[in-house]
Each structure stands twice: as C-alpha cells, then as structure tokens.
C-alpha positions as CSV (number, residue, x, y, z in Angstrom):
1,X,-8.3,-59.2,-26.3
2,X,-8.8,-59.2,-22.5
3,X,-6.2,-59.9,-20.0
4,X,-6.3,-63.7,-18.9
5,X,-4.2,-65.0,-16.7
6,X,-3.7,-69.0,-16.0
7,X,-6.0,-68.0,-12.4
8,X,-8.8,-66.9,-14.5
9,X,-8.7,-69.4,-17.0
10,X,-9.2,-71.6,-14.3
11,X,-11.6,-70.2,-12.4
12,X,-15.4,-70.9,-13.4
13,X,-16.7,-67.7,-11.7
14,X,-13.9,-65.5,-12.6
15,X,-14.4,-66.4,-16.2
16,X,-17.9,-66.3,-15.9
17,X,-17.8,-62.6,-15.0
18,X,-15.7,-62.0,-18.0
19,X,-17.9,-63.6,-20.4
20,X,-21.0,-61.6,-19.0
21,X,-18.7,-58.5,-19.4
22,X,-18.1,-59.4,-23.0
23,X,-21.8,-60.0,-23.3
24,X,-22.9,-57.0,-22.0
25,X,-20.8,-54.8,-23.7
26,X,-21.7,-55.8,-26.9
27,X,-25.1,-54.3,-28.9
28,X,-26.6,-57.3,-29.9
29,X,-26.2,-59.7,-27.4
30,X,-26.4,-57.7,-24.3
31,X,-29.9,-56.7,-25.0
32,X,-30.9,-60.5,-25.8
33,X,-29.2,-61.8,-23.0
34,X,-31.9,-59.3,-21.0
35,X,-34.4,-60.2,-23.2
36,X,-34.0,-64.0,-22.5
37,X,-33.1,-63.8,-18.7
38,X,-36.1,-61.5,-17.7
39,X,-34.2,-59.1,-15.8
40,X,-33.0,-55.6,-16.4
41,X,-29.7,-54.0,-16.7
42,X,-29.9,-52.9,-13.2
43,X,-31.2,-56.4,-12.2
44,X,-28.1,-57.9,-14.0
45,X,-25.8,-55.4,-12.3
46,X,-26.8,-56.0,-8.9
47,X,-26.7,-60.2,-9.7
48,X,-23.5,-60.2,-11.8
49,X,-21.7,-62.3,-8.8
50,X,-24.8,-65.1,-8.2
51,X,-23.6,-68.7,-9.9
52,X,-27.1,-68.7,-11.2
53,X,-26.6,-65.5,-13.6
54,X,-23.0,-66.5,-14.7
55,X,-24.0,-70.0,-15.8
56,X,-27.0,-68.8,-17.7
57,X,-24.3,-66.4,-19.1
58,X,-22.3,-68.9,-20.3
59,X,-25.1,-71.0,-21.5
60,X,-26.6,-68.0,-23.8
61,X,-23.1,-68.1,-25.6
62,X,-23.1,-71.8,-26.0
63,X,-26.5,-71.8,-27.4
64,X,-25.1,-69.9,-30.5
65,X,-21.8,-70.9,-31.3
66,X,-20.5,-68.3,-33.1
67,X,-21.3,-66.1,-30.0
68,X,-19.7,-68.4,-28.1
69,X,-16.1,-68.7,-30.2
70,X,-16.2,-64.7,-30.1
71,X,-16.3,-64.8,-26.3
72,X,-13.7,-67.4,-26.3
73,X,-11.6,-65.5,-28.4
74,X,-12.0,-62.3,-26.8
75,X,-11.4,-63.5,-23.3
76,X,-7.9,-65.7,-25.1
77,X,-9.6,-69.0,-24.2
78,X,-11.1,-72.7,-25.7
79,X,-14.4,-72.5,-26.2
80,X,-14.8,-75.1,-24.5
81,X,-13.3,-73.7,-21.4
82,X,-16.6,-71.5,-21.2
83,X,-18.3,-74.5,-21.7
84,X,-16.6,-76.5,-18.9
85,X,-16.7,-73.5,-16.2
86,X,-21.2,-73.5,-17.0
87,X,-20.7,-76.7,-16.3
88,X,-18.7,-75.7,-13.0
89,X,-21.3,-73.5,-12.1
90,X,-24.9,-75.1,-13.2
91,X,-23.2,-78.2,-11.0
C-alpha cells in the first residue's frame, strides 16, 4: 500500500498523480490507459501534472470498477474519493 497522508487524501491532483502512478505501473492497465488516451508513454510522462490527463485517469478507473476499488485500495482510500477528486478536476 502507498503512503497517504490526510494532505493527499484531500487533494484532487495529488491523488490524481497517485492513481496514474498505480495505473501505469501496472501491465494491464497502463497500456490500455495509452491505448484509450491516444498518447504515448513519453506523452503521458511529459503531461502527468495537466488536470486534463489526471481526470481522464481517474475516469479510466471508474469506468471499470474493479480497477477502480484496486486503485483505492492501493492508494488506502474510498473509492469514491477517486471518484470525487475526477470530479474536482473535470470541474
């Protein structure tokens, strides 16, 4: 399990980055994440920070739920904190 303070469980972007972390460190969804964004790794890297790429982030995950409850779990949050800081950032 990650590190996660109360900051970052508040903190839409902070979590954000976290979640795309977790995405793109794991085999299957990393490359689907790519493969549904359009960009490449490089592209992803150099956009990590943009509120654009972190909500789409956190919208992949909460398209699949079980993806999503892994995150959550991972990162020692609610799911539906994930879901609250896309809406954060989409807002």
């Amino acid at each position: 399990m990650l590190r996660n303070d109360a900051k970052s469980r508040s903190d839409p972007e902070t979590l954000a980055l976290q979640a795309l972390a977790y995405v793109a460190a794991d085999a299957d969804l990393g490359p689907r994440l790519l493969e549904l964004t359009g960009l490449d790794a490089d592209s992803l890297r150099a956009r990590a920070a943009d509120r654009d790429v972190l909500a789409a982030t956190l919208g992949f995950l909460a398209a699949h739920e079980p993806s999503l409850i892994g995150c959550a779990h991972a990162l020692g949050v609610a799911p539906a904190a994930l879901v609250a800081a896309e809406a954060a950032l989409a807002g």
